[in-house]
C-alpha positions in Angstrom: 168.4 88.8 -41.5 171.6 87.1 -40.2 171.8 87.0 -35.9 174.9 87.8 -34.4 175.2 86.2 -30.7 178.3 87.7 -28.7 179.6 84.7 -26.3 181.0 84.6 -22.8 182.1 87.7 -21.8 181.3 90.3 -24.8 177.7 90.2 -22.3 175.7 91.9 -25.3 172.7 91.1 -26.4 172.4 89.0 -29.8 171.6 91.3 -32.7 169.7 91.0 -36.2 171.4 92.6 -39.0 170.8 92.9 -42.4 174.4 92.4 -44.0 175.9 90.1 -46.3 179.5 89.0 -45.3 181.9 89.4 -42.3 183.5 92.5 -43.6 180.5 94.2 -43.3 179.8 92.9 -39.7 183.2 94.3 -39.0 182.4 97.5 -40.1 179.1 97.9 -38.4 180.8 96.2 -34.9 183.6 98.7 -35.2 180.9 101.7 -34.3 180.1 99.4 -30.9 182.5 100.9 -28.3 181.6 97.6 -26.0 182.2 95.2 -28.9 185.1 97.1 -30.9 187.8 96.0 -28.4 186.9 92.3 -28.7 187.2 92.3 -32.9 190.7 91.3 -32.9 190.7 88.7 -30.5 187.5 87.0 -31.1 187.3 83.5 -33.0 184.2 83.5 -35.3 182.2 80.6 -36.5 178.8 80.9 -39.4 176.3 78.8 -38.3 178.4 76.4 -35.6 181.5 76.3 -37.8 184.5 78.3 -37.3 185.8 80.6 -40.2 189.2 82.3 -40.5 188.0 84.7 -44.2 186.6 87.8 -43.4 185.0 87.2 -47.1 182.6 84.8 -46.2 179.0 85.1 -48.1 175.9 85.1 -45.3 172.1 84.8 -46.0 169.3 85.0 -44.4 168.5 83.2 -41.7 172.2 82.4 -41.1 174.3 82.5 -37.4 177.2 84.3 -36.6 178.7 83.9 -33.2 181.8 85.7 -31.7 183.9 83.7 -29.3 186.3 85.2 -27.6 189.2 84.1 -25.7 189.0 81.7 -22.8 191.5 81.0 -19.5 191.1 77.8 -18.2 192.9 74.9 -16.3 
C-alpha cells in the first residue's frame, strides 16, 4: 500500500492505495471531483522528497504527499 496525504487546503483525508507509480495516482485522483482541480497545480514529493516525473516507481509502504500552492508574506 502506498499513503497519499493531501496538504493544506486539499482538506481530504489521507488515502491507501494500491498503485505503483504517479501516473496511476493521477489517474485514480482524476475520478476525485474535490482533488481533480488541485492535480495541475500541486507540487509532489515520495517519501519527503519532491519529484518533478510522473514515472516514478512506488512500493509498499512508501509516502506520497500533494502540496499545493501557498500565499504568504
Amino acid at each position: 500500500m502506498v499513503k497519499v496525504e493531501f496538504l493544506g487546503p486539499i482538506n481530504k483525508e489521507a488515502l491507501n492505495v494500491e498503485i505503483s507509480n504517479l501516473n496511476e495516482l493521477g489517474a485514480l485522483l482524476k475520478e476525485d471531483q474535490d482533488v481533480s482541480k488541485w492535480l495541475e497545480t500541486c507540487a509532489v514529493a515520495v517519501n519527503d522528497t519532491l519529484v518533478v516525473s510522473k514515472d516514478v516507481a512506488l512500493s509498499d509502504g512508501d509516502k506520497v504527499s500533494l502540496l499545493p500552492p501557498v500565499c504568504g508574506g
